[in-house]
C-alpha positions in Angstrom: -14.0 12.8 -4.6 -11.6 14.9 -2.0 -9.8 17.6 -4.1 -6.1 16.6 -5.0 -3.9 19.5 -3.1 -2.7 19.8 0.0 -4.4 20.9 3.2 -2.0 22.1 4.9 -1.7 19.5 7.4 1.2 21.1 9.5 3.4 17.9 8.8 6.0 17.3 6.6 8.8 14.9 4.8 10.5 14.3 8.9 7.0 13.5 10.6 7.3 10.1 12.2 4.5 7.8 13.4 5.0 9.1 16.7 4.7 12.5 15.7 0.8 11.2 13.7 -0.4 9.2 16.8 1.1 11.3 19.4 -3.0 12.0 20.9 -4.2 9.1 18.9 -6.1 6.3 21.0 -6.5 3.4 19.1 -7.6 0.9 21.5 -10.1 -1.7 20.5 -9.4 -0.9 16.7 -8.6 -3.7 14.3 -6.0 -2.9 11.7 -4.5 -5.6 8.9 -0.7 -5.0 7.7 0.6 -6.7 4.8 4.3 -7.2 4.4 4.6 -6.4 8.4 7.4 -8.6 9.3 10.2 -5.3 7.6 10.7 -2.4 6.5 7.5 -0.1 6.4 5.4 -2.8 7.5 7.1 -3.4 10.2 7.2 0.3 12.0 3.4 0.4 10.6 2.4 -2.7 13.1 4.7 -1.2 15.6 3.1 1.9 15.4 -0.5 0.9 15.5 0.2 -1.6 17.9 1.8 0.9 20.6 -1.1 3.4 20.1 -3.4 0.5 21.1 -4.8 -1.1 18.0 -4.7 -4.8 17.2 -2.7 -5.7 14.7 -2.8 -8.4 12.3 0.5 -9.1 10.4 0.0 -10.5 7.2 2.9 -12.1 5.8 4.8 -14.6 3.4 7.6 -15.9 6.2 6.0 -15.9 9.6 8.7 -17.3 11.2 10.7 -13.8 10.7 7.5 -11.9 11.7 7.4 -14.2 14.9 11.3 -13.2 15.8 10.2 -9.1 14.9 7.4 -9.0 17.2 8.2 -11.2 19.7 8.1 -8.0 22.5 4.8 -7.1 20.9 1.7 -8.0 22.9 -1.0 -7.1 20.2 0.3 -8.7 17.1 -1.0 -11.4 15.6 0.5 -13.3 12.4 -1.0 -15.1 10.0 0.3 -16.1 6.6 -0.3 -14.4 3.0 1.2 -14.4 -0.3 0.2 -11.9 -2.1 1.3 -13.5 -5.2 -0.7 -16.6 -4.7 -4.8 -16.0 -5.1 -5.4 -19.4 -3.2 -2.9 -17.6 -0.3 -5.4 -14.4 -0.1 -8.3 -16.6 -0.4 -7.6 -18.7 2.3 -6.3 -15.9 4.6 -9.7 -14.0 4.1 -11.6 -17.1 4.7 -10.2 -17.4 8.0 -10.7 -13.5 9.1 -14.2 -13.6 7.6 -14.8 -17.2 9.8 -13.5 -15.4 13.3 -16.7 -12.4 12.6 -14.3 -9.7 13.3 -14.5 -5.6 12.6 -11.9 -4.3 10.6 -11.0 -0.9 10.9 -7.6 -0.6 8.8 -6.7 -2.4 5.9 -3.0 -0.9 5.1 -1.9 -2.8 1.7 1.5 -1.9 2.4 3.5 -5.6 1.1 5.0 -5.0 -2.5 7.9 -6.1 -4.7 10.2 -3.7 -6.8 12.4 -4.3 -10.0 12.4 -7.9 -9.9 13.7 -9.7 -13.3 10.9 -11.4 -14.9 8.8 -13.6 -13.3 5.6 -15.0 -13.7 2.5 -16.0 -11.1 -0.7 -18.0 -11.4 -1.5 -18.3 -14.9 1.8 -16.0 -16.7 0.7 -12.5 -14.5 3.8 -10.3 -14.3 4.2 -11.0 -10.9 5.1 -7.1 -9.7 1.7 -6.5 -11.0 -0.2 -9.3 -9.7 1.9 -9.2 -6.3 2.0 -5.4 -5.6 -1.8 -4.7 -7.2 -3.8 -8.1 -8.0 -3.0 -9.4 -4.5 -4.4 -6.5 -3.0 -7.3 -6.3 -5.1 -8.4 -9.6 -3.9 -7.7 -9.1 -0.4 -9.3 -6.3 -0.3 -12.3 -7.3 -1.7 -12.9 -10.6 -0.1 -12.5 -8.7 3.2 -15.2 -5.9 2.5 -18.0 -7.6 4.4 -15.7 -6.9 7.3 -14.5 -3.2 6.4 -18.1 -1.9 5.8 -19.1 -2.8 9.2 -20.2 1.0 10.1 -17.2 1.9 12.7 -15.8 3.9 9.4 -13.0 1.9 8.0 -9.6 3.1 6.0 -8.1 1.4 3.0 -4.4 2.5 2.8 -2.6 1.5 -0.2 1.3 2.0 -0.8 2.2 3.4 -4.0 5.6 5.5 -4.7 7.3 8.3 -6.7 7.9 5.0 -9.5 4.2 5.6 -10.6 6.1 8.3 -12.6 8.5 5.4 -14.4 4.7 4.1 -16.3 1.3 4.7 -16.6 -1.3 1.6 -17.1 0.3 0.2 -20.2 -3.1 -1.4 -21.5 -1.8 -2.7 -24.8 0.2 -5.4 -22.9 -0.6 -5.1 -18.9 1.5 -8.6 -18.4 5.1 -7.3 -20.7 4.2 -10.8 -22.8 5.4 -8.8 -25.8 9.0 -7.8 -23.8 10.0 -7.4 -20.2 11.1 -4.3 -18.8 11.4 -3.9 -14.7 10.9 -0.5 -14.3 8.2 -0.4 -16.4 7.0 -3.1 -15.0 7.0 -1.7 -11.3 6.1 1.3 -12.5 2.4 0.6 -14.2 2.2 -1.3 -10.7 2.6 1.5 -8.7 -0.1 3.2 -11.0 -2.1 0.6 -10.1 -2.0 0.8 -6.3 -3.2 4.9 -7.1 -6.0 4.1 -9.5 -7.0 1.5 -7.1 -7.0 4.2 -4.2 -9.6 6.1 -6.4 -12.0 3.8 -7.1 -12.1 2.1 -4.3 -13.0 5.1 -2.6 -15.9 5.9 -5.2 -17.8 2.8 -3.8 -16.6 2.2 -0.4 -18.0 6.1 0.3 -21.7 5.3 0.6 -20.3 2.3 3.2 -18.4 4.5 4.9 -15.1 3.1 3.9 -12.5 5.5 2.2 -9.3 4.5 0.7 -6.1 6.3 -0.1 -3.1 5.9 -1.6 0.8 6.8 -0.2 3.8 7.8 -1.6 6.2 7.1 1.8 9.2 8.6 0.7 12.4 7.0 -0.1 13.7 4.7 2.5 16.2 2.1 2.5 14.4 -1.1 3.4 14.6 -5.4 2.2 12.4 -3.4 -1.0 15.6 -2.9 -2.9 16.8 -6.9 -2.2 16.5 -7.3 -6.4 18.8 -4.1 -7.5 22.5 -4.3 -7.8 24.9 -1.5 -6.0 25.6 -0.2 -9.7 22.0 0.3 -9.9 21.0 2.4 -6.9 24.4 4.6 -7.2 23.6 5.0 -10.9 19.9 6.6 -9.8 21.4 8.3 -6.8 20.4 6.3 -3.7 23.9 5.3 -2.8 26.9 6.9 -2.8 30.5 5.6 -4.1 31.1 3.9 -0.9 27.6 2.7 -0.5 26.3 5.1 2.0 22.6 5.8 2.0 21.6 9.3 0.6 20.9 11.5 3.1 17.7 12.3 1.5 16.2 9.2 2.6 13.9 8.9 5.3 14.3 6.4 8.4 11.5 3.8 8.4 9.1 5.7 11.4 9.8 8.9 8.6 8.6 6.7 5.9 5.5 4.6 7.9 4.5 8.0 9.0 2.2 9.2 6.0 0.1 5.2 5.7 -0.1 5.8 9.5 -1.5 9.2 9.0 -4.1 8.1 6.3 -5.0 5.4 8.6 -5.7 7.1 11.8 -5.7 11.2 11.1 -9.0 13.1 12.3 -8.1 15.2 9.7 -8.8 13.1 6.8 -12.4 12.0 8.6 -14.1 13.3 5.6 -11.7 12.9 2.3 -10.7 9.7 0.4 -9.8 8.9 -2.9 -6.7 10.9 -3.0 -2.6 10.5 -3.4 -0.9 10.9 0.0 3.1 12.5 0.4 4.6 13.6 3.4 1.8 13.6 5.2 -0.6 15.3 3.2 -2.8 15.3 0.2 -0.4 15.7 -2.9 -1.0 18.4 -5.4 -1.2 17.2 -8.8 1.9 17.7 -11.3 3.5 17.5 -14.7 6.9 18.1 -13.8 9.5 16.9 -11.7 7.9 18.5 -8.7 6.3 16.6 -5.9 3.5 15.3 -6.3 1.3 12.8 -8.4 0.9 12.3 -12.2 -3.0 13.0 -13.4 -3.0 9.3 -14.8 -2.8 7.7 -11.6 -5.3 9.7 -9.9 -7.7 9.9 -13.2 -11.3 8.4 -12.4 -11.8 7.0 -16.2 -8.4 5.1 -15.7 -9.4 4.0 -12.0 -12.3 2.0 -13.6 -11.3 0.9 -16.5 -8.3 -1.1 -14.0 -11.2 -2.2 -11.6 -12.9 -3.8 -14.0 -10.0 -5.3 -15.7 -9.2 -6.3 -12.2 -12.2 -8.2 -11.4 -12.2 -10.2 -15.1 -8.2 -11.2 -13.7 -9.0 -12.4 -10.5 -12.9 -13.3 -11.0 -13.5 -11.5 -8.1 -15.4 -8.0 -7.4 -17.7 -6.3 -4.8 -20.6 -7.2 -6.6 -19.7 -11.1 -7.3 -18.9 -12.1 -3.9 
């Protein structure tokens, strides 16, 4: 596993993804983008797309993806719902069918502080969207991923890994909802998946990573109230955005990085911020908790993972 502190990667919290792929060729690469019709996603498939990768957009409304890339020629959309396990099913069935090399996996859809609502059969549904979802996908598209041209799994986590670690007395809140709990075990999740990922994709030559983008104003924030992002400091009295906040090529920047960088050719496993490997912290510093990057934990959620979703490397 790649040691958790920076590397001094000469970027920083205003990189952009033009910045990252400025001598980047990605022509005849393969990348898949989930949640790619806004926001992050969006300036992701953009990104990828303008430095000559294919990009497939998987999303839940492709009629809004179709009116967002209609000036781009190497997009292609297909539908997922990361909340439905039939949705990811079916979309991996039909990559798997077309025999295509994938060369990025970026699990970059999610869902933040939504009141509570339940998926499938009663899963929180900020868990089973933002982790579960991605688990699955992931998985059922390995055969593809381990194809040998060195694949990247990018997963988007954020600083609300900090609001919970895995809670695993009561992973689904069926003994008493709370959002930013909820979002924030999540966001764990998307880390500890990073890690162990990583631990068996290495010997496939497939590493994964996990991102912290920033803060950035995107549709993300659709489910809080005005009150609510003044009272934590992300809008001001008149409803400006804080100036702190990054603009979307600022915040797509660091998933594009761990996707593409020569840098990272030989690391994996490891919390991403600003474009570089995170150190570990306790404080209010930046950087990662040790829970979300702690191995033990990592496994413990993959296996609860696969009993959830009855699916695994090893039982495809």
């Amino acid at each position: 596993m790649t040691a958790q502190q920076p590397i001094g990667s000469g970027y920083g919290a205003d990189t952009t993804t033009t910045d990252v792929l400025a001598d980047v060729d990605l022509t005849g690469k393969l990348a898949v983008v989930t949640g790619a019709s806004s926001g992050l996603g969006l300036a992701t498939a953009h990104a990828l797309g303008d430095a000559g990768a294919t990009v497939i957009a998987a999303v839940r409304r492709p009629e809004t993806a179709a009116q967002a890339f209609a000036q781009a020629d190497r997009v292609e959309i297909r539908p997922l719902d990361l909340a439905d396990q039939a949705s990811v099913h079916a979309f991996a069935d039909e990559f798997l069918a077309s025999g295509r090399e994938l060369d990025m996996l970026i699990n970059n859809a999610g869902v933040m502080l939504l009141p509570e609502t339940r998926v499938g059969p009663g899963w929180e549904a900020q868990f089973a969207t933002n982790h579960l979802g991605h688990y699955t996908l992931t998985n059922r598209l390995w055969p593809a991923l381990t194809s040998g041209r060195g694949a990247r799994v990018v997963s988007l986590s954020s600083f609300g890994h900090r609001y919970s670690a895995m809670r695993w007395d009561d992973v689904m809140f069926k003994a008493g909802y709370d959002k930013i709990l909820a979002y924030g075990q999540a966001k764990t999740a998307n880390a500890l998946f990073a890690v162990h990922l990583d631990t068996l994709g290495r010997e496939h030559n497939v590493r994964a990573f996990a991102v912290h983008p920033g803060g950035i104003m995107t549709s993300l924030q659709r489910h809080m109230s005005q009150e609510e992002m003044r009272a934590v400091g992300w809008v001001d009295d008149q409803g400006n955005t804080a100036s702190s906040f990054k603009t979307p090529a600022q915040g797509a920047a660091t998933q594009v990085w761990a996707a593409t960088s020569p840098k990272l050719a030989d690391a994996g496993g490891v919390y991403l911020q600003d474009c570089d490997i995170a150190p570990i912290v306790e404080d209010d510093a930046p950087g990662v908790r040790p829970y979300a990057v702690d191995p033990e934990e990592a496994g413990r959620l993959w296996a609860l993972s696969a009993q959830l979703t009855e699916v695994g490397l090893t039982s495809r």
